[in-house]
ZAKOLTI-447318 format. One record per atom (N, C-alpha, C, O): x, y, z; residue in three letters. Coordinates in Angstrom, 1 decimal. Atoms other than C-alpha are relative to their C-alpha. Example, Ala and Ser with C-alpha at 12.3 -4.5 7.8 and 13.67 -1.06 7.14 Angstrom:
BEGIN
0.9,-1.2,0.0,Ala;
12.3,-4.5,7.8,Ala;
0.9,1.2,0.0,Ala;
1.9,1.2,0.7,Ala;
-0.9,-1.1,0.0,Ser;
13.7,-1.1,7.1,Ser;
-0.8,1.1,0.8,Ser;
-0.3,2.2,0.9,Ser;
# end
This chain:
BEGIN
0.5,-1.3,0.1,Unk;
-2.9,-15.2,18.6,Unk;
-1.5,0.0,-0.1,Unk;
-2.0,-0.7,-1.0,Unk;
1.3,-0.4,0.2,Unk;
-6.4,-14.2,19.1,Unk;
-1.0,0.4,-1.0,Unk;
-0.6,1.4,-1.6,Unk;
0.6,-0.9,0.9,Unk;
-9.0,-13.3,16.8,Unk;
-0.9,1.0,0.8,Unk;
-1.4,0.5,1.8,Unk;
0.7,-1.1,-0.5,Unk;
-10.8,-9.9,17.7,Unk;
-1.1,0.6,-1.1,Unk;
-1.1,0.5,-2.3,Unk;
0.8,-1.1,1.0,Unk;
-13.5,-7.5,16.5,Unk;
0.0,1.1,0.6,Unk;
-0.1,1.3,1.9,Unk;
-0.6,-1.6,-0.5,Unk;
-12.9,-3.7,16.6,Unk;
-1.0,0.5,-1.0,Unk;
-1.0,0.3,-2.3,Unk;
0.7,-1.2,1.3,Unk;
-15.8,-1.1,15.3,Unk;
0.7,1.4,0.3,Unk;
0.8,1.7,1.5,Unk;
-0.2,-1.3,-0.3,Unk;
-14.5,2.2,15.2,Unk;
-0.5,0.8,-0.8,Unk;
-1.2,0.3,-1.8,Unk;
0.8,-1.4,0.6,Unk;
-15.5,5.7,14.1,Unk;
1.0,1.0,-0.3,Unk;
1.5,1.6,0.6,Unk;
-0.8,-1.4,0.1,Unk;
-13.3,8.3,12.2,Unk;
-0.3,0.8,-0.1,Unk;
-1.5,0.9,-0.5,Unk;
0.5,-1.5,-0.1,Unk;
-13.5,12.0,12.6,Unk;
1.1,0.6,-0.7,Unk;
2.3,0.4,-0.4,Unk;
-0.7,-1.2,0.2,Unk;
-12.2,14.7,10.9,Unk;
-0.4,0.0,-1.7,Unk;
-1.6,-0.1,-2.0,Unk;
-0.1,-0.4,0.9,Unk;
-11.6,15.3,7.3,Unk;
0.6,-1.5,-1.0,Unk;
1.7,-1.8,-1.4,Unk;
-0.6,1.2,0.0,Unk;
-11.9,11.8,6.1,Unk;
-1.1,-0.9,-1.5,Unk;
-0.8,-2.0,-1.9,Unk;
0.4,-0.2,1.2,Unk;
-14.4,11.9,3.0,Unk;
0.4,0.5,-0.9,Unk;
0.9,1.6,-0.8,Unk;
-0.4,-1.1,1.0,Unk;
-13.9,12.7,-0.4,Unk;
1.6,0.0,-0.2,Unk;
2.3,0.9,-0.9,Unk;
-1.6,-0.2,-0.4,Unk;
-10.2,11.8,0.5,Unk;
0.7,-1.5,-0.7,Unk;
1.9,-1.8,-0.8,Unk;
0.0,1.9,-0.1,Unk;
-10.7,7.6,-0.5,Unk;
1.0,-0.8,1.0,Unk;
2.0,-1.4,0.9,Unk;
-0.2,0.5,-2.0,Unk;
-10.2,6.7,3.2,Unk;
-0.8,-1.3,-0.4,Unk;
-0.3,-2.4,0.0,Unk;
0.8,1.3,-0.1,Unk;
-12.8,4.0,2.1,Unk;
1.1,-0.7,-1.2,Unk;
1.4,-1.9,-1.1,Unk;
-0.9,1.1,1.4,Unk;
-10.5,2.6,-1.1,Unk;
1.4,-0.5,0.7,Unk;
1.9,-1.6,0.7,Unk;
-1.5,0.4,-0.6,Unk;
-7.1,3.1,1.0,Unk;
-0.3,-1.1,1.5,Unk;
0.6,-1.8,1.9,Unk;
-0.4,0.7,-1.0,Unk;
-8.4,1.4,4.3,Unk;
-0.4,-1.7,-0.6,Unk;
0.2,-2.7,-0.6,Unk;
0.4,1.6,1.1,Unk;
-10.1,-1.8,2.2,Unk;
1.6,-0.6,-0.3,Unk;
1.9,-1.7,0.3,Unk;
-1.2,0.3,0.4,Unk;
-6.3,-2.1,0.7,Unk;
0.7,-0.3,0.9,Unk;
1.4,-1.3,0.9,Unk;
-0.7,0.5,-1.2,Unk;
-5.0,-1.9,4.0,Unk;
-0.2,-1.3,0.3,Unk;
0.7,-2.2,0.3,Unk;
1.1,1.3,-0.7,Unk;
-7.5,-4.5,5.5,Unk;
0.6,-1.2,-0.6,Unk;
1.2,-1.8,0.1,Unk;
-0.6,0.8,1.4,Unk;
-6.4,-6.8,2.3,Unk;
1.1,-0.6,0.5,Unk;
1.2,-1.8,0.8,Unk;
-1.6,0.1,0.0,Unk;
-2.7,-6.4,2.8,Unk;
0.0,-0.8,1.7,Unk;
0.9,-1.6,2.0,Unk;
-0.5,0.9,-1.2,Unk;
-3.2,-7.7,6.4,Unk;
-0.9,-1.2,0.4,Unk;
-0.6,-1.8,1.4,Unk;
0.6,0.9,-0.4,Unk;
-5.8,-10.0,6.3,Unk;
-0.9,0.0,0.9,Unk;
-1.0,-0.8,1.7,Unk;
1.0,-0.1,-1.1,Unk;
-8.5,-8.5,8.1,Unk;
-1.5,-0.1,-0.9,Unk;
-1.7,0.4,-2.1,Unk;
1.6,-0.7,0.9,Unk;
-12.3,-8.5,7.0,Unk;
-0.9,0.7,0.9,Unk;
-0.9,1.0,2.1,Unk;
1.4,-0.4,0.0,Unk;
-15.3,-7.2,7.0,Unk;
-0.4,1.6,-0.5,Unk;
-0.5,1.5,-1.7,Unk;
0.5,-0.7,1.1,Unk;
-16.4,-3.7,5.8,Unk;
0.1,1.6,0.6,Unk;
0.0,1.8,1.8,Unk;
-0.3,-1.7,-0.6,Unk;
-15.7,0.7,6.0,Unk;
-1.4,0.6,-1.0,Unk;
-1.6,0.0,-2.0,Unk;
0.8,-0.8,0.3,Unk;
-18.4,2.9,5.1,Unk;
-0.1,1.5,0.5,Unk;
0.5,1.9,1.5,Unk;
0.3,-1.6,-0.2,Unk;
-19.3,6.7,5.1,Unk;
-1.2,0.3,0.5,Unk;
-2.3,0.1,0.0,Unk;
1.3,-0.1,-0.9,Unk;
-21.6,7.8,7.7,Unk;
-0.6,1.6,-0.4,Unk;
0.2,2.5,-0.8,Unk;
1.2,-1.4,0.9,Unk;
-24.6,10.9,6.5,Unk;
1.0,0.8,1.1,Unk;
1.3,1.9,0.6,Unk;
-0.2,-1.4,-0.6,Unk;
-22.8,13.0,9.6,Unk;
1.7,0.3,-0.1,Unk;
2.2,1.0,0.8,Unk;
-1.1,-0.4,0.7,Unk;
-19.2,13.0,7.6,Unk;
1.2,-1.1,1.1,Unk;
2.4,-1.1,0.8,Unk;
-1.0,1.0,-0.2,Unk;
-17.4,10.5,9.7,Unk;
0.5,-1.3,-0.9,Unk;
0.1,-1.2,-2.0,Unk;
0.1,1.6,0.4,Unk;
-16.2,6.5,8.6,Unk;
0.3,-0.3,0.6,Unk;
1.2,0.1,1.3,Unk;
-0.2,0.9,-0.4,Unk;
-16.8,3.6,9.9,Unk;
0.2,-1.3,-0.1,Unk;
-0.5,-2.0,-0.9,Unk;
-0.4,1.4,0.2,Unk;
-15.2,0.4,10.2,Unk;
-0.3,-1.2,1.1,Unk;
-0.2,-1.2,2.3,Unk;
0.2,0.8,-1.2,Unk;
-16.2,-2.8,11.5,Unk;
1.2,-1.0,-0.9,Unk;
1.3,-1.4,-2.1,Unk;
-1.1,1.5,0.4,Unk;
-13.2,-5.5,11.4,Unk;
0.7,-1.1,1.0,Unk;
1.3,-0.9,2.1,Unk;
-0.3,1.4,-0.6,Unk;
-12.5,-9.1,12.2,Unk;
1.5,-0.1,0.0,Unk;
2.1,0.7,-0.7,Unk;
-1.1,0.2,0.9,Unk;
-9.1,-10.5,12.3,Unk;
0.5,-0.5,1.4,Unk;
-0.2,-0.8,2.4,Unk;
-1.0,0.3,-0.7,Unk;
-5.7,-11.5,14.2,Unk;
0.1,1.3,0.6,Unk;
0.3,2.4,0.1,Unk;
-0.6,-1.1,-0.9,Unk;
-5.2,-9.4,17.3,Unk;
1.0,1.5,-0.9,Unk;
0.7,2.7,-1.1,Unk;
-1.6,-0.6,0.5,Unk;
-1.7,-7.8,15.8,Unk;
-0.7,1.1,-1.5,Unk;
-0.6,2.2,-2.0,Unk;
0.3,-0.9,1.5,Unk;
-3.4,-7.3,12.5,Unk;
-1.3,1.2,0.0,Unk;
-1.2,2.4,-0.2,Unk;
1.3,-1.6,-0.6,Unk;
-6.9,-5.2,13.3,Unk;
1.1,1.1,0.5,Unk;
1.3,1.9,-0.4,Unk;
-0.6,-0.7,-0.4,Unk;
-4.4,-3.2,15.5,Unk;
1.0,0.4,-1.1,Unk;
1.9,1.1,-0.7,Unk;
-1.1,-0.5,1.3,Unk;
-2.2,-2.5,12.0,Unk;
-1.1,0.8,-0.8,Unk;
-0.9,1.8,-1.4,Unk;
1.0,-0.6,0.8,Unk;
-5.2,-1.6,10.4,Unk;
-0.7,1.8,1.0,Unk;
-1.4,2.7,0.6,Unk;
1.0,-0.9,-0.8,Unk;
-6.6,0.9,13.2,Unk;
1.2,1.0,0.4,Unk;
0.8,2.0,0.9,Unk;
-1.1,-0.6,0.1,Unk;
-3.0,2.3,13.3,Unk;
-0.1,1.2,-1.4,Unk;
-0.4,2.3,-1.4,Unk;
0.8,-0.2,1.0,Unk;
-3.6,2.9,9.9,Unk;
-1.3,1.3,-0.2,Unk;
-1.2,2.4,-0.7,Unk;
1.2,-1.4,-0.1,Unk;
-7.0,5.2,10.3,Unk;
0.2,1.1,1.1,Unk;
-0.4,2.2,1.0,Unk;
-0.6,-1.7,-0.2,Unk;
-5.1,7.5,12.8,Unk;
0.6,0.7,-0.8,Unk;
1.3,1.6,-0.3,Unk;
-0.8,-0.7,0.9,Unk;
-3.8,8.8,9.7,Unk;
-0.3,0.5,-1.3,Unk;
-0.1,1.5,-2.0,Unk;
0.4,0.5,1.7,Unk;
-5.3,7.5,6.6,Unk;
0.5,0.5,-1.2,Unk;
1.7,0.9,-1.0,Unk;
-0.6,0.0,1.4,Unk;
-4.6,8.3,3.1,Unk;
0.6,1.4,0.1,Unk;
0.3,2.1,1.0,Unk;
-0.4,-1.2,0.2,Unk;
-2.5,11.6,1.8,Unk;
-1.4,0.3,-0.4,Unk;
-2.1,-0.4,-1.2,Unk;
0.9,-1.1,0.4,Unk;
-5.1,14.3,1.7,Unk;
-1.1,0.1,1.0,Unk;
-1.8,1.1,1.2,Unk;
0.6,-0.5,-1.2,Unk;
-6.9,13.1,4.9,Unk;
0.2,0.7,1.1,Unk;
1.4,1.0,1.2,Unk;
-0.9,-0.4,-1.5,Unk;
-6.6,14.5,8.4,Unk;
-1.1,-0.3,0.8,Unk;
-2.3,0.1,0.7,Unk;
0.8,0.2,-0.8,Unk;
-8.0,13.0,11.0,Unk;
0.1,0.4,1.4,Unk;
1.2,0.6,1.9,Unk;
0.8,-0.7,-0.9,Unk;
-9.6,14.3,14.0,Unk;
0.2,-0.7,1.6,Unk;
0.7,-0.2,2.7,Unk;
-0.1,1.3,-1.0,Unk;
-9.7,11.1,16.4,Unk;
-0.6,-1.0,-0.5,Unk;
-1.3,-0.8,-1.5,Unk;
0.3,1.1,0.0,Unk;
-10.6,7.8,16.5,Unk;
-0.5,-0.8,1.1,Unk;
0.0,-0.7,2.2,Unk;
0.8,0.6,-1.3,Unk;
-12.9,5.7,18.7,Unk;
-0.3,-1.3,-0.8,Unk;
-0.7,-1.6,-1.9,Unk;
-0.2,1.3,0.4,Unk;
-12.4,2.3,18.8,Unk;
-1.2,-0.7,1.4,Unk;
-1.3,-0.4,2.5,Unk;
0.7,1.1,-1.1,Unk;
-14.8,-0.3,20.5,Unk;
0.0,-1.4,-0.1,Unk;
-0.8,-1.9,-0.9,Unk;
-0.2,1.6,0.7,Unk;
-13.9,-4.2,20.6,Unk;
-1.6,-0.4,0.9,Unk;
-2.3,0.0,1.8,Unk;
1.5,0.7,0.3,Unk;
-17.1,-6.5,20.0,Unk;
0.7,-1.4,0.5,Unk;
1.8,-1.8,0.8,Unk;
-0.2,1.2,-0.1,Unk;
-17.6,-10.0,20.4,Unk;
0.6,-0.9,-1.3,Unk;
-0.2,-1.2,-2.2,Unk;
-0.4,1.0,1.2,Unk;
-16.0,-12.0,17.8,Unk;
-0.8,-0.8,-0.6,Unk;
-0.9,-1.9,-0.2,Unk;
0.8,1.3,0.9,Unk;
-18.2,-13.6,15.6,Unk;
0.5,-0.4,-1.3,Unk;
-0.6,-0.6,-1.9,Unk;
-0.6,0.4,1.0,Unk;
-16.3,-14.6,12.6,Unk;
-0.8,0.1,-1.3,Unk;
-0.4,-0.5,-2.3,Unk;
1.1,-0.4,1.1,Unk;
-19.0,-13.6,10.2,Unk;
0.5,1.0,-1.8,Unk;
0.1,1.5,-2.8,Unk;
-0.6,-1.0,1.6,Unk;
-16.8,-11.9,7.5,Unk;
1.0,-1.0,-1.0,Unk;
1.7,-2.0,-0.6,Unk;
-1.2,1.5,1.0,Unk;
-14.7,-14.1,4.4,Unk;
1.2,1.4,-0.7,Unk;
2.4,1.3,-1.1,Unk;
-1.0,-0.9,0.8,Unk;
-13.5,-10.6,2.9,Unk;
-0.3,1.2,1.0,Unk;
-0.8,1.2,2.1,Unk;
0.1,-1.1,-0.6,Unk;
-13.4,-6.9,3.3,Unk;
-0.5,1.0,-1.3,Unk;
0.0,1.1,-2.4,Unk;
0.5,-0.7,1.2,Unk;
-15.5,-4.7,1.3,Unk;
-0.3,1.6,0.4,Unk;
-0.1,1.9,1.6,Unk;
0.1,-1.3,0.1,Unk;
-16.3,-0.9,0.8,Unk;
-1.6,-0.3,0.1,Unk;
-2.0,-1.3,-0.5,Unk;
1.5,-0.1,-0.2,Unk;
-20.0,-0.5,1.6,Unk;
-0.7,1.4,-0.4,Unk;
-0.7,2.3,0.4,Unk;
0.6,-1.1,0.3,Unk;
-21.8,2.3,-0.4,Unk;
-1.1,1.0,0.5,Unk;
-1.3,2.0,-0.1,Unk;
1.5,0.2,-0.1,Unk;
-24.9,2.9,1.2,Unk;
0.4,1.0,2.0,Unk;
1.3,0.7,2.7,Unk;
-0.1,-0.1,-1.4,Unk;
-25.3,5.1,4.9,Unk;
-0.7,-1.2,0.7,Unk;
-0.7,-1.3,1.9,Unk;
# end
C-alpha cells in the first residue's frame, strides 16, 4: 500500500463546531499525520500524510465531521509525498 499526501479544504459550517479536535482524533485513530487548521475566510484545512486506505478514512471523515457541523464540500488535492510529518497536530495560528 502506498503512502500519499492529500491537502484539502472544508466549507461550510465547520468552525466553532471542534472539526479541528474531532479530525486530529480521527487522524490518530488511523495513523495519519500531519496538521488541520482554521483558515481567516471560515473554512479548514488539512494537510495529511499516510497509507492510501487510511488518508481516504480520514477525508471520508471531513464530508461530515463532528455533530454540530455541516459541511458544504470538500476539495481535495493529492501532493507529492514527502514524509515530513511523525504526528498530527491541531495548528492554532491562520
Amino acid at each position: 500500500m502506498g503512502k500519499v499526501r492529500y491537502n484539502f479544504f472544508i466549507s461550510g459550517l465547520v468552525q466553532g463546531v471542534c472539526f479541528r479536535a474531532a479530525t486530529c482524533s480521527e487522524a490518530n485513530q488511523y495513523k495519519v499525520f500531519g496538521w488541520v487548521r482554521n483558515l481567516a475566510d471560515g473554512r479548514v484545512e488539512v494537510m495529511a500524510e499516510g497509507d492510501r486506505e487510511s488518508v481516504a478514512k480520514l477525508i471520508e471523515f471531513c464530508k461530515h465531521g463532528p455533530l454540530g457541523a455541516r459541511v458544504d464540500r470538500v476539495e481535495v488535492k493529492e501532493e507529492e509525498y514527502l514524509g515530513e510529518f511523525s504526528n498530527f497536530i491541531i495548528k492554532y495560528r491562520f
